[in-house]
C-alpha positions as CSV (number, residue, x, y, z in Angstrom):
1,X,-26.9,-87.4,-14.3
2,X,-30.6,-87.8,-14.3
3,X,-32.8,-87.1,-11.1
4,X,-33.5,-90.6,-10.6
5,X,-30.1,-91.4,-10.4
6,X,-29.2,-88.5,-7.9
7,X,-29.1,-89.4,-4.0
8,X,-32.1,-88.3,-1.8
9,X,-29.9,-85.8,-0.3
10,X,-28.9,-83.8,-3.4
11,X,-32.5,-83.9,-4.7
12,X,-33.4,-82.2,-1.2
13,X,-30.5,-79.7,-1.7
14,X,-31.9,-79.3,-5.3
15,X,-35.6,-79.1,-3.8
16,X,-34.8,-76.7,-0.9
17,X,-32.4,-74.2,-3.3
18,X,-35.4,-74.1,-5.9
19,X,-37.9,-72.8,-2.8
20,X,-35.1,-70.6,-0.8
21,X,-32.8,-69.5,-3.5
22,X,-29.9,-70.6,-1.4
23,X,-27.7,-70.3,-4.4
24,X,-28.7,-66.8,-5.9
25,X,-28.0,-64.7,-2.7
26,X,-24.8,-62.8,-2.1
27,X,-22.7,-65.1,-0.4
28,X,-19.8,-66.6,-2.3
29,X,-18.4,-69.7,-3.2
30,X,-15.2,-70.9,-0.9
31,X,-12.6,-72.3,-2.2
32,X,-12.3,-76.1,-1.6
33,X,-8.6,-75.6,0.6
34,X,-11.0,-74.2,3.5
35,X,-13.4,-77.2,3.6
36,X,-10.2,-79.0,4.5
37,X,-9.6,-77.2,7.8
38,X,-11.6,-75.8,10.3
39,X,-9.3,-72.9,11.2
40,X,-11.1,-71.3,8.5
41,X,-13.9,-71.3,10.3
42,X,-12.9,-70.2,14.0
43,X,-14.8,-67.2,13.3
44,X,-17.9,-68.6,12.3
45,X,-18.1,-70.7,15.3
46,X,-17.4,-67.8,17.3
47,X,-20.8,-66.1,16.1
48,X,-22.6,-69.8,16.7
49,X,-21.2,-69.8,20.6
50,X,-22.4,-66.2,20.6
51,X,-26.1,-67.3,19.3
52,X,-25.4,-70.2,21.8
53,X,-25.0,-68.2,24.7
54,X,-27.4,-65.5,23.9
55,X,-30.4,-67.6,23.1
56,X,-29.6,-69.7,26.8
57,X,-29.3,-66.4,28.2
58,X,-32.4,-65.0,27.3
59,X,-34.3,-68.0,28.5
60,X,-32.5,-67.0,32.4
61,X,-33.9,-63.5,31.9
62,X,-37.1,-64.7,32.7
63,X,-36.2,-65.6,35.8
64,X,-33.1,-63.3,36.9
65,X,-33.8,-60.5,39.1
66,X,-31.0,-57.7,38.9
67,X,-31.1,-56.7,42.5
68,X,-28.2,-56.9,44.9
69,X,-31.1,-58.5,47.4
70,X,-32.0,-60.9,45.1
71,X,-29.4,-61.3,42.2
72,X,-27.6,-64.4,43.5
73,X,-31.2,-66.3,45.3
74,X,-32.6,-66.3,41.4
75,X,-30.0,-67.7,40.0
76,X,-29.7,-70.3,43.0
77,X,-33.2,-70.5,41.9
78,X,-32.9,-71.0,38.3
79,X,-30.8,-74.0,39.2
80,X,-33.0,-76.0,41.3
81,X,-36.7,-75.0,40.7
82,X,-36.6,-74.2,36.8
83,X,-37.3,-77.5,35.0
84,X,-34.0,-77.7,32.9
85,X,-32.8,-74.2,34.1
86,X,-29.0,-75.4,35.5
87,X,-28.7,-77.0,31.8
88,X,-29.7,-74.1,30.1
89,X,-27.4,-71.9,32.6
90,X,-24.5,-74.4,32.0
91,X,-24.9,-74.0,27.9
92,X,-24.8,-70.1,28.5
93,X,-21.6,-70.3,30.8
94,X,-20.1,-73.0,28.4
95,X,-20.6,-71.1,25.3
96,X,-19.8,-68.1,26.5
97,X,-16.6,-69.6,27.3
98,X,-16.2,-70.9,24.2
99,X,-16.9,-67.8,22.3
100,X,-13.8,-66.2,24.0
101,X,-11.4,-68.9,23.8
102,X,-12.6,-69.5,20.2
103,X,-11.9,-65.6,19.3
104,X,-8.7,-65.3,20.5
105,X,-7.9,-69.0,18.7
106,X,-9.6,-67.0,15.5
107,X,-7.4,-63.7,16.7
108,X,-3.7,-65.6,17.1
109,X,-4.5,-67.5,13.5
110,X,-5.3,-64.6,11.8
111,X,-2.1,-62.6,13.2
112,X,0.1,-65.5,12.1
113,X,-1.3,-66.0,8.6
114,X,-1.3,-62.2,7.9
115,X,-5.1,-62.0,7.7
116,X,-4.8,-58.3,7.7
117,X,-2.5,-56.9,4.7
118,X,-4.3,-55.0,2.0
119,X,-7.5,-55.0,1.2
120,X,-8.6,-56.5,5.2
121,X,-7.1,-53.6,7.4
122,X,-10.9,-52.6,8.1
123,X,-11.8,-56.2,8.5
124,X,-8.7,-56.6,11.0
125,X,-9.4,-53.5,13.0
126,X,-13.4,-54.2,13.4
127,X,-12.6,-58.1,14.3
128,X,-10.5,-56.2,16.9
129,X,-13.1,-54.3,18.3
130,X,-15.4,-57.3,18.1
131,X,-12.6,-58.9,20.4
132,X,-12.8,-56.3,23.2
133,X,-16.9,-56.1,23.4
134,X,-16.6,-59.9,24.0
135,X,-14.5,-59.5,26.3
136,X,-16.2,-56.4,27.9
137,X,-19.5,-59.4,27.8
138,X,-17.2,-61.8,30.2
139,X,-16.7,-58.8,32.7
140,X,-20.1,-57.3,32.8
141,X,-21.6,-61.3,32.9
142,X,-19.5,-62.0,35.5
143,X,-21.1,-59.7,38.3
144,X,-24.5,-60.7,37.3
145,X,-24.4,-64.3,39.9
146,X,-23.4,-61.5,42.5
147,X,-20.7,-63.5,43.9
148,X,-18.2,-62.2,46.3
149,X,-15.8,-63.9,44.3
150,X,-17.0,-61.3,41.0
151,X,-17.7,-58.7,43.0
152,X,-13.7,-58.6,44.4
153,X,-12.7,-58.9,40.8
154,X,-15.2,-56.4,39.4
155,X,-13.2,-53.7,42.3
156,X,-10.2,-55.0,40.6
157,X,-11.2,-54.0,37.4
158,X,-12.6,-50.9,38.1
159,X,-9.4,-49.7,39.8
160,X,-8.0,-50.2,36.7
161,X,-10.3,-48.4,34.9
162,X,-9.1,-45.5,37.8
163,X,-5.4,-45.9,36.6
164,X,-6.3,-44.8,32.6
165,X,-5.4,-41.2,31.7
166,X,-7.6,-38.3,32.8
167,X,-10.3,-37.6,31.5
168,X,-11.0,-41.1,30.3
169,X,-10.7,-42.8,34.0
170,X,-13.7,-40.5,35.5
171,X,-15.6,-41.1,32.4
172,X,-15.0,-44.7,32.0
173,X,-15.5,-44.8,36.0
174,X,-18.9,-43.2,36.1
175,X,-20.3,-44.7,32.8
176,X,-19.4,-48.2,34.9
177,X,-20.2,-47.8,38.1
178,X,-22.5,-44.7,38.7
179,X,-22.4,-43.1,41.6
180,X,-20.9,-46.1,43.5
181,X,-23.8,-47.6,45.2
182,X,-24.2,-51.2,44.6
183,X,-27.5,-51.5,42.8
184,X,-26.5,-49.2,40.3
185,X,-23.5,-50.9,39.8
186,X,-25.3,-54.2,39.5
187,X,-28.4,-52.8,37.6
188,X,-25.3,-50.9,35.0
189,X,-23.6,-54.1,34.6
190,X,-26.8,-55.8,33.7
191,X,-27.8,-53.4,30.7
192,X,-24.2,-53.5,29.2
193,X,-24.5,-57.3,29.5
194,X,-27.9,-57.8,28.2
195,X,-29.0,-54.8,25.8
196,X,-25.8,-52.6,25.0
197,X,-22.4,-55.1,24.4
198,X,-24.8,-57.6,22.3
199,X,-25.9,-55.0,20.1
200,X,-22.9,-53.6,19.4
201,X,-21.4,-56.7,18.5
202,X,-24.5,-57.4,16.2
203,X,-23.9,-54.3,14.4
204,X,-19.8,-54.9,14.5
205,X,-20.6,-58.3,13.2
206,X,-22.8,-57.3,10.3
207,X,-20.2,-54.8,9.4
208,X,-17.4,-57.4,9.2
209,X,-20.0,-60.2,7.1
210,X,-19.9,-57.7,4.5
211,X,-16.4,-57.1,4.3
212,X,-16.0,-61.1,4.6
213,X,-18.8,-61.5,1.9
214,X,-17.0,-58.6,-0.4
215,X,-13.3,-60.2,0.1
216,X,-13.8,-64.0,0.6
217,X,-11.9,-66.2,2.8
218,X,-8.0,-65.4,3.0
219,X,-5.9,-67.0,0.7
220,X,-4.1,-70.0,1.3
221,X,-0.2,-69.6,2.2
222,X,0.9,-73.0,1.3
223,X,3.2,-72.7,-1.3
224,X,2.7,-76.2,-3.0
225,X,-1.5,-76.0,-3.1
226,X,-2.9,-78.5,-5.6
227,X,-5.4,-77.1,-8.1
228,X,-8.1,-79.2,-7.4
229,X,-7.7,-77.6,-3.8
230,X,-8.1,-74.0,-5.2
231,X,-11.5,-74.5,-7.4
232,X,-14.5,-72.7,-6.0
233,X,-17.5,-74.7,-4.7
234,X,-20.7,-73.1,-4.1
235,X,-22.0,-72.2,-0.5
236,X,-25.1,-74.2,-0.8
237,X,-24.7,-77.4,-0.3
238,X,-21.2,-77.9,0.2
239,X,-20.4,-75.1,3.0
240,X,-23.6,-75.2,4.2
241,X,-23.6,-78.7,5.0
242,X,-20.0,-78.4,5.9
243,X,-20.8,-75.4,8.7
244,X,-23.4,-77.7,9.7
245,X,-21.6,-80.7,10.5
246,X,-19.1,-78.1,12.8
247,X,-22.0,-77.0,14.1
248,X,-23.3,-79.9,15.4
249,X,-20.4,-81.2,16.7
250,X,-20.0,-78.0,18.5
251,X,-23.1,-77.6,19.7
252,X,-22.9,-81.3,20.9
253,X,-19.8,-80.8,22.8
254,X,-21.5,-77.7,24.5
255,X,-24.5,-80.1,26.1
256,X,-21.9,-83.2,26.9
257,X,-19.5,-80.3,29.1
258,X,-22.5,-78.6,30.9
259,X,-24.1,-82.3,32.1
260,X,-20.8,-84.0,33.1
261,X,-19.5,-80.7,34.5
262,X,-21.6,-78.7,35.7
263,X,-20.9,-74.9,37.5
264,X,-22.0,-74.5,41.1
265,X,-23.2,-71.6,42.6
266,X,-20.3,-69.4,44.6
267,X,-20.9,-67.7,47.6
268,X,-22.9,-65.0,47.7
269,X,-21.4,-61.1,48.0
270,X,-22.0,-59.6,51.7
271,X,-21.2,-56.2,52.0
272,X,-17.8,-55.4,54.3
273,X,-16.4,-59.1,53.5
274,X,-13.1,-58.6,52.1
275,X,-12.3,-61.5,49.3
276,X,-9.6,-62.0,47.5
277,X,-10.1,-60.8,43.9
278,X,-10.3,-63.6,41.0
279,X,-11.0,-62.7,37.6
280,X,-12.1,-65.2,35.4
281,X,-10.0,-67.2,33.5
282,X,-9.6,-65.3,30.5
283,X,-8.3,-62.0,32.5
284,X,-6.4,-63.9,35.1
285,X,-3.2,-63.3,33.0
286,X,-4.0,-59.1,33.5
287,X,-4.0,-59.7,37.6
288,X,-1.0,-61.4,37.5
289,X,0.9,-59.2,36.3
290,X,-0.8,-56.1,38.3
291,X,0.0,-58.4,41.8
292,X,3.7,-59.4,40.9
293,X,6.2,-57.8,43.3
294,X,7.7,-55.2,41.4
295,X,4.4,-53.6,40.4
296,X,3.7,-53.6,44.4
297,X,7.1,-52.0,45.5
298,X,6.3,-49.5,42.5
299,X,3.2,-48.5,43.9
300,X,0.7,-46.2,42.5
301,X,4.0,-45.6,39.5
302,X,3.8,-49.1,39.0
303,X,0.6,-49.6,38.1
304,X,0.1,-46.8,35.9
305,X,3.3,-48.3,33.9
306,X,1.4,-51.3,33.4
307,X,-2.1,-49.9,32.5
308,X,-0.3,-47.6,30.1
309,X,1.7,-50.4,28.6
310,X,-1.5,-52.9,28.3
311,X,-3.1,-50.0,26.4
312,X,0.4,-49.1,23.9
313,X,0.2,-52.9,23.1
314,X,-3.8,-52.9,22.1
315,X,-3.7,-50.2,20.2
316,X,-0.9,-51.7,18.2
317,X,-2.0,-54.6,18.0
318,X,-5.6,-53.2,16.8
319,X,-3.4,-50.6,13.7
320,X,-1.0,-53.7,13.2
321,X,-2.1,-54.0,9.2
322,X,-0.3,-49.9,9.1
323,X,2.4,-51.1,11.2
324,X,3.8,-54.4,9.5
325,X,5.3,-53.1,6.2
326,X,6.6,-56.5,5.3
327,X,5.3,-58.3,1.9
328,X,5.9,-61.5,2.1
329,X,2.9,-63.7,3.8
330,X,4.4,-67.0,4.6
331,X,5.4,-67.9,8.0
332,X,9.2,-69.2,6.9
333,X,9.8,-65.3,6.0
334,X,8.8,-64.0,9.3
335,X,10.5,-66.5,11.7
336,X,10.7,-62.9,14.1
337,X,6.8,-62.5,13.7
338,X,6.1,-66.4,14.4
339,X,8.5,-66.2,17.5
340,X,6.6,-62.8,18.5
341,X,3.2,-64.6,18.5
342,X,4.3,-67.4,20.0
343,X,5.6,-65.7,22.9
344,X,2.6,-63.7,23.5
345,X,0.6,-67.4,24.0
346,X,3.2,-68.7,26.3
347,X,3.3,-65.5,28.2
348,X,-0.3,-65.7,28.6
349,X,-0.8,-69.2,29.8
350,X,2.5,-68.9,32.2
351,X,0.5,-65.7,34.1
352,X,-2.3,-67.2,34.2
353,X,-1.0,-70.2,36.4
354,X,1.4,-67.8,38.4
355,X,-2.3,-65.9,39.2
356,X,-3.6,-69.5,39.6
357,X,-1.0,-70.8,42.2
358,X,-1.0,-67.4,44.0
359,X,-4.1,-66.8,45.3
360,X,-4.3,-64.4,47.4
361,X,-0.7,-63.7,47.3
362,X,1.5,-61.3,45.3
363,X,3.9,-63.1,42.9
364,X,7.6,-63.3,43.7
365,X,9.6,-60.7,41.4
366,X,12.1,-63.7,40.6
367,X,9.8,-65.8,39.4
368,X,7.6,-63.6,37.1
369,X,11.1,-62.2,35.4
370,X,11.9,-65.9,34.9
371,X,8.6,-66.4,34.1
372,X,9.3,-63.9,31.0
373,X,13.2,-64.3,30.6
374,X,13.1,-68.0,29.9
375,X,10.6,-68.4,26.8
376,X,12.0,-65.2,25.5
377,X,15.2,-66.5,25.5
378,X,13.9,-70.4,23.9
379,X,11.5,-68.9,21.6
380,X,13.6,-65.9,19.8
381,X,16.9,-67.6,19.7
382,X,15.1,-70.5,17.9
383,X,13.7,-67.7,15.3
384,X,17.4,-66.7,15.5
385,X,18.6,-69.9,14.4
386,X,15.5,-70.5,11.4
387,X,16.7,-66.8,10.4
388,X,20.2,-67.5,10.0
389,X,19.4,-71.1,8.0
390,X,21.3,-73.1,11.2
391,X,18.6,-75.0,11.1
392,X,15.6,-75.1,8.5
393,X,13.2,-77.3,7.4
394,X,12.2,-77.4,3.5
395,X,9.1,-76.3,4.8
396,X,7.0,-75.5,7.4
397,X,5.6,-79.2,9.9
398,X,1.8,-78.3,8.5
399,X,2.8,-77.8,5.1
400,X,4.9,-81.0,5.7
401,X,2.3,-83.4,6.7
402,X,-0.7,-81.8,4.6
403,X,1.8,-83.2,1.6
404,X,2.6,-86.9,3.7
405,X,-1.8,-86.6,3.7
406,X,-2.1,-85.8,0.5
407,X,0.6,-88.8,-0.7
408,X,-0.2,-91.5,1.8
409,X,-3.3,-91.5,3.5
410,X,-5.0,-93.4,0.5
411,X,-1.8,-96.0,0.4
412,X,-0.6,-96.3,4.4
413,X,-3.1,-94.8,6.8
414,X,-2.4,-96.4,9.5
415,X,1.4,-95.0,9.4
416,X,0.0,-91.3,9.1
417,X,-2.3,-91.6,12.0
418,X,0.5,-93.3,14.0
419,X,2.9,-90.5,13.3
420,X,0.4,-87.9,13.4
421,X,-0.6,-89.3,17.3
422,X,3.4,-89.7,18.1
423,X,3.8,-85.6,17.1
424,X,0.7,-85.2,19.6
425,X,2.1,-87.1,22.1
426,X,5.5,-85.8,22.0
427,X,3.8,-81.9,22.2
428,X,2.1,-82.9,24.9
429,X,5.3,-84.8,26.9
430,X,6.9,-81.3,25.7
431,X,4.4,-79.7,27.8
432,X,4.5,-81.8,30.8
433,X,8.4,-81.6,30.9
434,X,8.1,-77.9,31.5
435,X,5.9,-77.8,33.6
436,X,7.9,-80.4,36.0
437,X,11.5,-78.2,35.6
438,X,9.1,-75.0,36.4
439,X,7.8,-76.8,39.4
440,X,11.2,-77.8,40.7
441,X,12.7,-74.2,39.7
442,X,9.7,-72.3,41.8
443,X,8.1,-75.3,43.6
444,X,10.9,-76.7,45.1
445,X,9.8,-80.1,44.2
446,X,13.5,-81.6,44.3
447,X,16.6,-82.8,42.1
448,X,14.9,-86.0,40.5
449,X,12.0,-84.1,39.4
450,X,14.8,-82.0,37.6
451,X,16.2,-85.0,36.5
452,X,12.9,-86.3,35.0
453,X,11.8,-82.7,33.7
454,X,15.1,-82.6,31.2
455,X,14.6,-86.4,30.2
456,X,11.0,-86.0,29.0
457,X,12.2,-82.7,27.6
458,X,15.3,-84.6,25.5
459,X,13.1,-87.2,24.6
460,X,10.1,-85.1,23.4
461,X,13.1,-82.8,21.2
462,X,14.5,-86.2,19.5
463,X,11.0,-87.8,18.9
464,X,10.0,-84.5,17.4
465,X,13.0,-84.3,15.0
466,X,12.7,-88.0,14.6
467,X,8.6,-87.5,13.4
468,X,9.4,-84.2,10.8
469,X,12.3,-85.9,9.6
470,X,10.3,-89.3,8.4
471,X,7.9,-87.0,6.9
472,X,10.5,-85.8,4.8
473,X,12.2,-89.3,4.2
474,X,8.5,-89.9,3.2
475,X,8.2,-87.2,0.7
476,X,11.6,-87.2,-0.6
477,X,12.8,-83.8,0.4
478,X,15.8,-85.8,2.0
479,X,18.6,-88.4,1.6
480,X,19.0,-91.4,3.6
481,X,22.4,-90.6,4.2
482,X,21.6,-87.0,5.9
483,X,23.9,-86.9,9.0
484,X,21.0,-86.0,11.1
485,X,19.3,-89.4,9.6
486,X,21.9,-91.2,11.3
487,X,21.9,-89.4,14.3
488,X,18.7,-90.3,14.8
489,X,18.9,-93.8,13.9
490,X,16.4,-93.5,11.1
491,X,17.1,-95.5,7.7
């Protein structure tokens, strides 16, 4: 095609490669299946919230004072006298946020699509590491506002830090908190947050770009890819643009969250005011567990078993490419590994609204072993029955409806999107149901909330079943007469 018959965007593409050399640096093509879903991207936009925050943060340096005196009065400060300085404080919370939830979403993918078999182990264990320093960046951020709320939950931590084998507790302990006192606590804090955690995690992510750039984006585990979804396409313009567009939409959402909800300012830390300890959000899980009965009547035992434990299960999970010897990749082999991943999610969001409910009050031993039993029990024995072939789909929901896409969305869109919104819907009725039944197991909220918790829970099960199986009606992979067609009434 001539130039005068190209679009004024590709002639700027074509104008800006020939002036930057976009295309003759070292970054590689992707393949088209990743432009197709953002999951591929998780960790990009990771870095981006990281930048985010950063570049928000160092704006509030020039006006944050790390001083126990004065900590919290500049950041009330920064609030109300600096023009624009709650925004820009709200874009550094929100994207800090972000960053975290985005990097465990990036974590949890990449353990369930075996991002770490031969050749990633090294780009597993450093995205690990990467993991930890951001979290390490919530806890040392955290204490900066010098809220009584943070400060309790700074003590928290530390005394966990206090429960790790000798010699690493005192070491850990002093290279934390000093000698005890609280400016030095504060004044630590602020050079981990500032200066030491975001250069480490520069250097760790410079590391893991050129493992990225030397081993491209993981392979795709669908077992039925097309070709045309397997061709290479350069990373100027197509990713480029394509990071940009996620960017944007990112960096929009980030703005519309800190001015329709904005964070206040706590109350301020006064020394010999006891307050109850409340991590944030992202560690409330950890203090659940450390304030459930058990661990209480255990004592000093008690929490040592469940420092030691937390510390078995990141270690493994940070040498998991040496651990899982198993070769095949795709999710319908490793119904035992799904299950396993699954669980960990569910046990995470369940302790952190025990810890969210309990304020200020240790958790009944009941409840957390129900808490664990139940979704153990409903998650494993459902791997149990994929395992055995009781049950089993031809293939896996995503690969399902990524085919239905593929074959009707060009012919009957407005059935995809319904069914697609109906799997949604039902997911989320799923969700409420359990959280009703858990309410009237714990809450005492009565027999017809029962009642209603199992209903929306039966319902949600059939339409599910009901959804997968017209996408296979859709795509052939089953017979009108299938028993389980005229169960559900389909056909």
């Amino acid at each position: 095609m001539s130039e005068e018959g190209k679009s004024i965007v590709d002639r700027f593409a074509r104008w800006l490669d020939e002036n930057f050399g976009f295309t003759k640096t070292i970054l590689r093509p992707a393949p088209m299946y990743s432009l197709k879903n953002p999951s591929y991207w998780l960790g990009a936009l990771a870095v981006l919230a990281f930048f985010s925050a950063g570049i928000a943060g160092v704006i509030m340096l020039q006006y944050y004072e790390p001083h126990p005196d004065t900590a919290w009065e500049s950041v009330s400060r920064i609030m109300v006298e600096v023009p624009f300085g709650n925004l820009i404080r709200n874009i550094h919370i929100y994207s800090a946020f972000s960053m975290i939830f985005i990097t465990f979403l990036h974590f949890m993918r990449n353990y369930f699509v075996v991002a770490y078999k031969k050749p990633r182990e090294l780009m597993w264990i450093v995205g690990m590491l990467m993991g930890l320093v951001t979290l390490l960046m919530g806890f040392t951020g955290y204490l900066l506002p010098w809220y009584a709320l943070s400060y309790a939950a700074v003590g928290f931590g530390i005394t966990m830090i206090k429960h790790l084998p000798y010699p690493l507790s005192n070491f850990l302990e002093y290279l934390v908190a000093g000698y005890g006192t609280d400016v030095e606590l504060l004044r630590r804090f602020y050079v981990f947050h500032t200066v030491l955690l975001p250069a480490v995690l520069i250097i760790l992510l410079a590391i893991k770009l050129h493992i990225f750039e030397v081993h491209g984006i993981t392979e795709s585990l669908s077992r039925d890819l097309p070709e045309e979804d397997k061709k290479l396409v350069p990373w100027f313009p197509h990713v480029f643009l394509y990071f940009v567009i996620l960017a944007c939409v990112f960096f929009a959402s980030i703005v519309v969250a800190s001015i329709i909800y904005p964070f206040g300012l706590h109350e301020k830390y006064t020394p010999g005011v006891v307050t109850i300890p409340m991590p944030e959000w992202y560690f409330m899980w950890t203090y659940a567990i450390a304030k459930t009965e058990f661990i209480e009547v255990l004592g000093e035992t008690g929490f040592k078993i469940f420092i030691t434990v937390l510390l078995i299960v990141t270690l493994l999970f940070i040498f998991l490419p040496f651990i899982d010897k198993w070769k095949d990749k795709h999710p319908s082999e490793r119904p035992f590994f799904i299950a396993l991943g699954v669980w960990i999610i569910i046990q995470i969001g369940l302790m952190t609204y025990l810890a969210w409910i309990t304020a200020g009050s240790y958790i009944k031993s009941e409840h957390a072993v129900l808490s664990i039993i139940i979704p153990t029990i409903i998650v494993f024995t459902a791997a149990y029955v994929y395992k055995r072939r009781i049950m089993k789909p031809p293939e896996m929901v995503w690969e399902k409806f990524a085919k239905l896409r593929a074959t009707t969305l060009h012919t009957n869109s407005k059935t995809y999107v319904w069914n697609s919104v109906k799997l949604i819907l039902t997911i989320a009725s799923a969700g409420l149901s359990f959280r009703i039944l858990y309410g009237s197991i714990f809450e005492g909220l009565g027999v017809p909330s029962t009642i209603l918790g199992l209903a929306l829970l039966t319902t949600s099960t059939l339409e599910a079943m009901r959804t997968i199986y017209s996408a296979d009606l859709e795509l052939g992979n089953v017979k009108k007469e299938n028993w389980l067609g005229r169960w559900l009434k389909i056909g």
